[in-house]
Steps between C-alpha positions, in 0.01 A plus 500: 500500500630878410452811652489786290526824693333812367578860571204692653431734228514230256309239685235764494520517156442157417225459704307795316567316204362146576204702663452701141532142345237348704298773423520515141431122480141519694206544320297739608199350539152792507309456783110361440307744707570893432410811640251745334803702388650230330156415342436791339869531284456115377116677391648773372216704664523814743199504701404299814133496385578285148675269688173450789296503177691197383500328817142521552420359208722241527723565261795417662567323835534631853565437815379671861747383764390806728260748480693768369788252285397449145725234308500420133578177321758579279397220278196610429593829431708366207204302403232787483779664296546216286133419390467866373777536272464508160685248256663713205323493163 
């Protein structure tokens, strides 16, 4: 067995780059339930009310954990999306 002895400075430097390694090599993986915010870029849409308007007609999916906490599935966001685009002529 060998030990390998580092300097400080550079021990420190090739620990940032495994961690940048690591990093690059996860996937980044989009979480299922989003926040209103988040809801309306994927719609493309500015105002709260279009986005209750969809919800309440059950358009796309929800969820109520708490009274006041209003989470979207992102999947279904994608789908509603999806079933109104046009195919190209």
């Amino acid at each position: 067995m060998e030990v390998v002895c580092l300097q400080e400075e550079a021990f420190y430097a090739l620990f940032d780059k495994v961690v940048e390694y690591v990093e690059s090599k996860r996937k980044y993986i989009p979480a299922k339930w989003i926040d209103a915010q988040e809801a309306m870029i994927l719609l493309n849409i500015k105002s709260t009310t279009t986005l209750q308007k969809l919800r309440d007609k059950g358009k796309i999916r929800f969820s109520q954990p708490q009274k006041k906490i209003i989470l979207y599935d992102r999947d279904s966001i994608i789908e509603y999306i999806e079933r109104h685009a046009r195919e190209k002529f």
